[in-house]
C-alpha atoms as a printed R data frame, in Angstrom:
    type eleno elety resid chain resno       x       y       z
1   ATOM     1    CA   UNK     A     1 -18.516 174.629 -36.157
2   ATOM     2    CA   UNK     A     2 -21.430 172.679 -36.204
3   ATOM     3    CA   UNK     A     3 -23.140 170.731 -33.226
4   ATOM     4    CA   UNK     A     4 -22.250 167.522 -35.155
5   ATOM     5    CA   UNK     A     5 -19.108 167.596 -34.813
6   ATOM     6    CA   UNK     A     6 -18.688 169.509 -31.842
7   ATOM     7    CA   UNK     A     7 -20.277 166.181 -30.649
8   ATOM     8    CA   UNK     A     8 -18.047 164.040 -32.256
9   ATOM     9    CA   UNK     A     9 -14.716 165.780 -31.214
10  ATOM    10    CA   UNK     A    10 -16.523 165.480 -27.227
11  ATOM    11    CA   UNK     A    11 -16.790 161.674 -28.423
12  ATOM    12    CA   UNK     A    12 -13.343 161.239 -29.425
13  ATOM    13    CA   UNK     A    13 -12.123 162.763 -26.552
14  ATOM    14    CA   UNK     A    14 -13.539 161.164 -23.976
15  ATOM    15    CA   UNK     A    15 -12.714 157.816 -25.725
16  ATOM    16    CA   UNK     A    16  -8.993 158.870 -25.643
17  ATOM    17    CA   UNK     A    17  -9.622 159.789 -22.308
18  ATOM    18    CA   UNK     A    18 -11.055 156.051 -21.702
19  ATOM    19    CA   UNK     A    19  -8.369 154.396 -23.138
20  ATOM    20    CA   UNK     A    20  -5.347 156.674 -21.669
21  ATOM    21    CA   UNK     A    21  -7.094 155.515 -18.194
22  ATOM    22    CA   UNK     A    22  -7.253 152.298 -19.937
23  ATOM    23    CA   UNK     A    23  -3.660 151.689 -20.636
24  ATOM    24    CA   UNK     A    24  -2.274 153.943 -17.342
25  ATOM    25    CA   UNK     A    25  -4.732 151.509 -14.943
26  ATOM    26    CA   UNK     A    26  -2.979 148.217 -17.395
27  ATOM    27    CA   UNK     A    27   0.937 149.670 -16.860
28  ATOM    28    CA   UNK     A    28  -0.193 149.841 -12.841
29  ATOM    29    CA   UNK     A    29  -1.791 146.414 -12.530
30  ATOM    30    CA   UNK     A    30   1.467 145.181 -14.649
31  ATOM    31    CA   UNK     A    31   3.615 146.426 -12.460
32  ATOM    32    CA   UNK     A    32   1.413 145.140  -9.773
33  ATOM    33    CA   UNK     A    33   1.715 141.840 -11.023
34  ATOM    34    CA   UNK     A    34   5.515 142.071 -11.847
35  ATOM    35    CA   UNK     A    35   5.989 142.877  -8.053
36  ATOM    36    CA   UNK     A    36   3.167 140.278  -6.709
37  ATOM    37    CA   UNK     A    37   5.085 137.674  -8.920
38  ATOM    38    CA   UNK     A    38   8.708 138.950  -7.355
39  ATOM    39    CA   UNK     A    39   7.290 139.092  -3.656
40  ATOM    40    CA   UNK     A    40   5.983 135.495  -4.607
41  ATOM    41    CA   UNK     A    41   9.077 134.056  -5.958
42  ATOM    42    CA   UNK     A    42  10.858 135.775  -2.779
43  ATOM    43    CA   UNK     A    43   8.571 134.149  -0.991
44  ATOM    44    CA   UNK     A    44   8.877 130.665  -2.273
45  ATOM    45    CA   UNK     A    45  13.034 131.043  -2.318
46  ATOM    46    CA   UNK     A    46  12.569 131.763   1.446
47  ATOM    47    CA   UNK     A    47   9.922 129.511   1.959
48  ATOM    48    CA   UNK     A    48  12.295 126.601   0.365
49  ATOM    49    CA   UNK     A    49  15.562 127.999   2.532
50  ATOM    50    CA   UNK     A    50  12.932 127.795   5.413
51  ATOM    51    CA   UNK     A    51  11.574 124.269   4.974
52  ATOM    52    CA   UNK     A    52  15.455 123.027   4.633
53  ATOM    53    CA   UNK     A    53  16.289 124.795   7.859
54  ATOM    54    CA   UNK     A    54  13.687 123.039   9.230
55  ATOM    55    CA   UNK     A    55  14.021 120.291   7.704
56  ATOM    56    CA   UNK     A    56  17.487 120.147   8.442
57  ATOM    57    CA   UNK     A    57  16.319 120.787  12.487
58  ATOM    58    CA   UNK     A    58  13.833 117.912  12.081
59  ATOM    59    CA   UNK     A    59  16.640 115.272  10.946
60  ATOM    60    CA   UNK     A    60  18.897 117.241  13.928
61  ATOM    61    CA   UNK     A    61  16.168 116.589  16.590
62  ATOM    62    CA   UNK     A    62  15.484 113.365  15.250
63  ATOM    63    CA   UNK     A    63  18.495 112.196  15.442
64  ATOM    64    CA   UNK     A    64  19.404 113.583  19.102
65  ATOM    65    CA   UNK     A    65  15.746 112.137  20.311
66  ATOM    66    CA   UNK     A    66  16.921 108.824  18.986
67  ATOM    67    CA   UNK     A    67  20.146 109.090  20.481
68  ATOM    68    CA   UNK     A    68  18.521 110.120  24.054
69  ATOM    69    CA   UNK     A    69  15.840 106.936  23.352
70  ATOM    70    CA   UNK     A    70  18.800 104.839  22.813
71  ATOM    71    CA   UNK     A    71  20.215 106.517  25.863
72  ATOM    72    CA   UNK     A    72  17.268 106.424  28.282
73  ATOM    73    CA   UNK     A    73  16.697 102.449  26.855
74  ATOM    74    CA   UNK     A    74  20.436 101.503  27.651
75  ATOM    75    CA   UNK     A    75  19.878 103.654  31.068
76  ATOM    76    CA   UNK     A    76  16.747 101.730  31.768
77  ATOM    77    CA   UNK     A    77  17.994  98.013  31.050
78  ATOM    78    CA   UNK     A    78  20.648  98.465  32.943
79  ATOM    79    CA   UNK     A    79  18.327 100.047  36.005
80  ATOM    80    CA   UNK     A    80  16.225  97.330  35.261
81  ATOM    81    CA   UNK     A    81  18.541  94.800  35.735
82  ATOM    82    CA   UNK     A    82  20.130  96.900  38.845
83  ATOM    83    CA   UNK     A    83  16.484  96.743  40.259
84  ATOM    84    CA   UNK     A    84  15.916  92.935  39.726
85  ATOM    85    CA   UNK     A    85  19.327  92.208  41.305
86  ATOM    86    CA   UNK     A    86  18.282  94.539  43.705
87  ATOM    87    CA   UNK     A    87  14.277  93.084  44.300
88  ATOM    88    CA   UNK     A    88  16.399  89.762  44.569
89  ATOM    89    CA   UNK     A    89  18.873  90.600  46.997
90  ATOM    90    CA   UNK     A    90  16.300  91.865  49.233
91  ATOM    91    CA   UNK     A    91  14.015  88.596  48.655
92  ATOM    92    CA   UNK     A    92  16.695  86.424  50.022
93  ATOM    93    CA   UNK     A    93  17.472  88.743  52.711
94  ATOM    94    CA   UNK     A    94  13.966  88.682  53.998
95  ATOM    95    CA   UNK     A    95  13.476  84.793  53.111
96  ATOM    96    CA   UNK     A    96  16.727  84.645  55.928
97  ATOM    97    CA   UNK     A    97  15.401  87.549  58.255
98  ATOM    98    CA   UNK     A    98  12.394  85.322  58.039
99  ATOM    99    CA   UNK     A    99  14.105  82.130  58.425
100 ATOM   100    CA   UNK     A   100  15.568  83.611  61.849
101 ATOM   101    CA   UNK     A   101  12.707  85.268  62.892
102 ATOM   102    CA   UNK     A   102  10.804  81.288  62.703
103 ATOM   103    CA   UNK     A   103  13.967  79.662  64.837
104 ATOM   104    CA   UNK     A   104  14.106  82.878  67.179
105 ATOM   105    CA   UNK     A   105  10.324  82.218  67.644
106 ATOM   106    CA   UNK     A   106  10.733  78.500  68.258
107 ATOM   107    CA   UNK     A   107  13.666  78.815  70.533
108 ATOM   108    CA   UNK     A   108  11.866  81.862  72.281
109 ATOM   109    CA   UNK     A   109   8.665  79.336  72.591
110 ATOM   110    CA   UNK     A   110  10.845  76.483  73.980
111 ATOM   111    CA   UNK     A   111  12.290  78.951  76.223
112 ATOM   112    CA   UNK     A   112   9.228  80.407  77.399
113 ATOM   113    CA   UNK     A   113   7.926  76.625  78.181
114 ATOM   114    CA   UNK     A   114  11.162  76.350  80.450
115 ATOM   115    CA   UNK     A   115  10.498  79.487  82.065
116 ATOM   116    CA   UNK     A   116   6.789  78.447  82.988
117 ATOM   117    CA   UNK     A   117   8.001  75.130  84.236
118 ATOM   118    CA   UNK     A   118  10.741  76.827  86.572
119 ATOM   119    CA   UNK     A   119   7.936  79.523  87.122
120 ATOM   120    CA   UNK     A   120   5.493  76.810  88.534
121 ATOM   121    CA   UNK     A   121   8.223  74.749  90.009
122 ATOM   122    CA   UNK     A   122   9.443  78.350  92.004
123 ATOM   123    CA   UNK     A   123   5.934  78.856  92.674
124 ATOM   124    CA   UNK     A   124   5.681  75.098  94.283
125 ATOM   125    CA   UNK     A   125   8.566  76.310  96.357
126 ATOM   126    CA   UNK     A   126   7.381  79.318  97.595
127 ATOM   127    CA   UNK     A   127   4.359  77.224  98.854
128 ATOM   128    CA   UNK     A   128   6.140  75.220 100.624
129 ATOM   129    CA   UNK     A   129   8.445  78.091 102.201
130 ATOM   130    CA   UNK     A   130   5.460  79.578 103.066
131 ATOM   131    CA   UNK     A   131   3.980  76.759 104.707
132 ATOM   132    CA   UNK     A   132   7.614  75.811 106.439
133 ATOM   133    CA   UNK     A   133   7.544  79.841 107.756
134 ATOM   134    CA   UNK     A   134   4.028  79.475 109.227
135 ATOM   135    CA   UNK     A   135   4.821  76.160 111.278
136 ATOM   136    CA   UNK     A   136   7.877  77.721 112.114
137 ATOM   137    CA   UNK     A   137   6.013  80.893 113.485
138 ATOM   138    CA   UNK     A   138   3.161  78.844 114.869
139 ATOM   139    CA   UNK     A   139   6.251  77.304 116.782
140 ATOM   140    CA   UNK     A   140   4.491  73.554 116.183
141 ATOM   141    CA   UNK     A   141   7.817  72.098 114.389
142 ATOM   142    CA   UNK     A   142   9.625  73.819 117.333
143 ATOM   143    CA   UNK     A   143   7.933  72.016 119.834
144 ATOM   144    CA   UNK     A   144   8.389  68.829 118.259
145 ATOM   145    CA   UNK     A   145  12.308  69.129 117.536
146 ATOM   146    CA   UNK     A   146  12.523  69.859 121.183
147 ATOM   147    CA   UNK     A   147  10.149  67.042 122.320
148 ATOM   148    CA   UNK     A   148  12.349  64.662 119.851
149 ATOM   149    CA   UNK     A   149  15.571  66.455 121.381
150 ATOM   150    CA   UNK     A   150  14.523  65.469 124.961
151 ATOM   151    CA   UNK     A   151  13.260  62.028 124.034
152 ATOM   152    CA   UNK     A   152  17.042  61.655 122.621
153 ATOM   153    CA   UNK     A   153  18.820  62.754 125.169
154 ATOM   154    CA   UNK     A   154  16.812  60.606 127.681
155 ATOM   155    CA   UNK     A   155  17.176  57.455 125.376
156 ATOM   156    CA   UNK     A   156  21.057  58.273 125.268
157 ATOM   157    CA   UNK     A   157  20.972  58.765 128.944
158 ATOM   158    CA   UNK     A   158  19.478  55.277 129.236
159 ATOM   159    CA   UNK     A   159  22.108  54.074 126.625
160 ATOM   160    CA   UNK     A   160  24.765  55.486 128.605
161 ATOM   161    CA   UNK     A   161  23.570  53.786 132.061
162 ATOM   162    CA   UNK     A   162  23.390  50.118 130.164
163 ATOM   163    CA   UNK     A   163  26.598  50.755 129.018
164 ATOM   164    CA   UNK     A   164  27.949  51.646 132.420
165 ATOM   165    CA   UNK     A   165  26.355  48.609 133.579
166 ATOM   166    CA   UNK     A   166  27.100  46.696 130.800
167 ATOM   167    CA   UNK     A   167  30.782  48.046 131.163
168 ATOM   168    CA   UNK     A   168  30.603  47.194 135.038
169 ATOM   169    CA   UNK     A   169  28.979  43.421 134.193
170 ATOM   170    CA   UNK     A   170  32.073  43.084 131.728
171 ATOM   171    CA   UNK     A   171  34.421  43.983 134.139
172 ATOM   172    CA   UNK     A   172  32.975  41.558 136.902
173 ATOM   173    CA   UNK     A   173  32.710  38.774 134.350
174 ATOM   174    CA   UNK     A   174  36.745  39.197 132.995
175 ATOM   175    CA   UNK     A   175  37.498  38.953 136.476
176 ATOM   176    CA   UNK     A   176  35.940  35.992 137.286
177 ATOM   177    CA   UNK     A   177  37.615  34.478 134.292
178 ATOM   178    CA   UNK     A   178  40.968  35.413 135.580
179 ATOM   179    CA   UNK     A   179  39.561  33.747 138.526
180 ATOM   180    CA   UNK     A   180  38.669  31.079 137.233
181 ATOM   181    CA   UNK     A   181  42.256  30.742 134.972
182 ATOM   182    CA   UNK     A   182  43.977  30.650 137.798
183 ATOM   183    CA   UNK     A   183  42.349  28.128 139.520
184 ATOM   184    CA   UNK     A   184  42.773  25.857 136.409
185 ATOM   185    CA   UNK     A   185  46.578  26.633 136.149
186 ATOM   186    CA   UNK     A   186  46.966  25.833 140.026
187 ATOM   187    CA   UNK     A   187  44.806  22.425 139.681
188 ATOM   188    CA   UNK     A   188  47.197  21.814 136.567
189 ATOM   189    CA   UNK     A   189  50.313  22.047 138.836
190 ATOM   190    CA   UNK     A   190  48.695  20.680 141.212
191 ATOM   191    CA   UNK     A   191  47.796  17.375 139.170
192 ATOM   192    CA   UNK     A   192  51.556  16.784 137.355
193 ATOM   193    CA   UNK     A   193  52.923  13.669 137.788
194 ATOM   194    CA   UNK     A   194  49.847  12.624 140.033
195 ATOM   195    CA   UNK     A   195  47.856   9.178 138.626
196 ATOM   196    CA   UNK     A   196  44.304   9.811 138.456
197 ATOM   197    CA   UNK     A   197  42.779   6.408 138.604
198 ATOM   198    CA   UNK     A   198  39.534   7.810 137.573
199 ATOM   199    CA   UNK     A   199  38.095   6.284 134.443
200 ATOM   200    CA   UNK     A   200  37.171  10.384 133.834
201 ATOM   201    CA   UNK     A   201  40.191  11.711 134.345
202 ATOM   202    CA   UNK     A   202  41.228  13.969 131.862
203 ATOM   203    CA   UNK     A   203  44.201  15.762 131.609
204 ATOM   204    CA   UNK     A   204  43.859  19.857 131.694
């Protein structure tokens, strides 16, 4: 066989080799592609049952936040209005605590103005106790009751002897009038049925 074609048969073969790799590496990268393009549409069919699962959880989580927003909103007007009845409640309980503590004050002012006046008008008496306890110890006001005592018993002494003698004078002088009665009623018998010239005479 000549070189030629010796050369030619190597050529041939290793172009058949060339394109059995060829068409082997094409079957493999087909098949490759087949499964790519399977995994892929696997992919996208879970991808899809995915996204409405989550989907579906989104609209499920949307709708139980709104709920608890509608909750917590109805929860907090009504707290809201419990607090302001509340805040008000205690306003007009302090406006009165307040109201109460002003007359307590006033009263507790007038009261304390009382209590200094008694306090200075005790203190005005103890002064004068105090001053009535030393002239009683110092015995001055003592002295003088008894000096007054003595002057009164001697002036009722005195009283008594001008009434003794007043008594006595009273007694002489009643009777002297009974004295002198009974002389008139024995010159008045004496003178009945007796003229009396006399241009004086009068008849007793």
């Amino acid at each position: 066989m000549k070189t030629r074609e010796i050369i030619l048969i190597l050529l041939a073969a290793a172009f058949g080799a060339v394109a059995i790799v060829t068409w082997s590496e094409e079957i493999a990268a087909n098949e490759r592609a087949a499964k790519i393009s399977k995994e892929a549409a696997e992919a996208r069919l879970k991808s899809a049952a995915d996204i409405k699962t989550l989907n579906e959880k989104i609209v499920k989580d949307a709708a139980a936040a709104k709920k608890a927003a509608d909750d917590s909103s109805t929860k907090a007007t009504a707290l809201l209005a419990q607090t302001k009845a509340d805040a008000e409640k205690i306003v007009k309980q302090a406006v009165e605590v307040l109201a109460k503590a002003k007359d307590d004050a006033a009263k507790a002012a007038v009261k304390a103005a009382e209590l200094e006046k008694s306090k200075a008008a005790a203190d005005n008496r103890v002064n004068e106790l105090t001053a009535e306890l030393a002239r009683l110890r110092d015995g001055s006001e003592l002295k003088e009751a008894i000096a007054k005592q003595k002057k009164a018993e001697a002036d009722l002494e005195a009283a008594s002897t001008a009434l003794r003698e007043a008594n006595a004078a009273t007694a002489k002088a009643s009777a002297r009038l009974a004295e002198v009665e009974e002389e008139n009623r024995r010159l008045r018998e004496q003178t009945k049925g007796t003229d009396n010239v006399s241009p004086n005479y009068r008849a007793l």
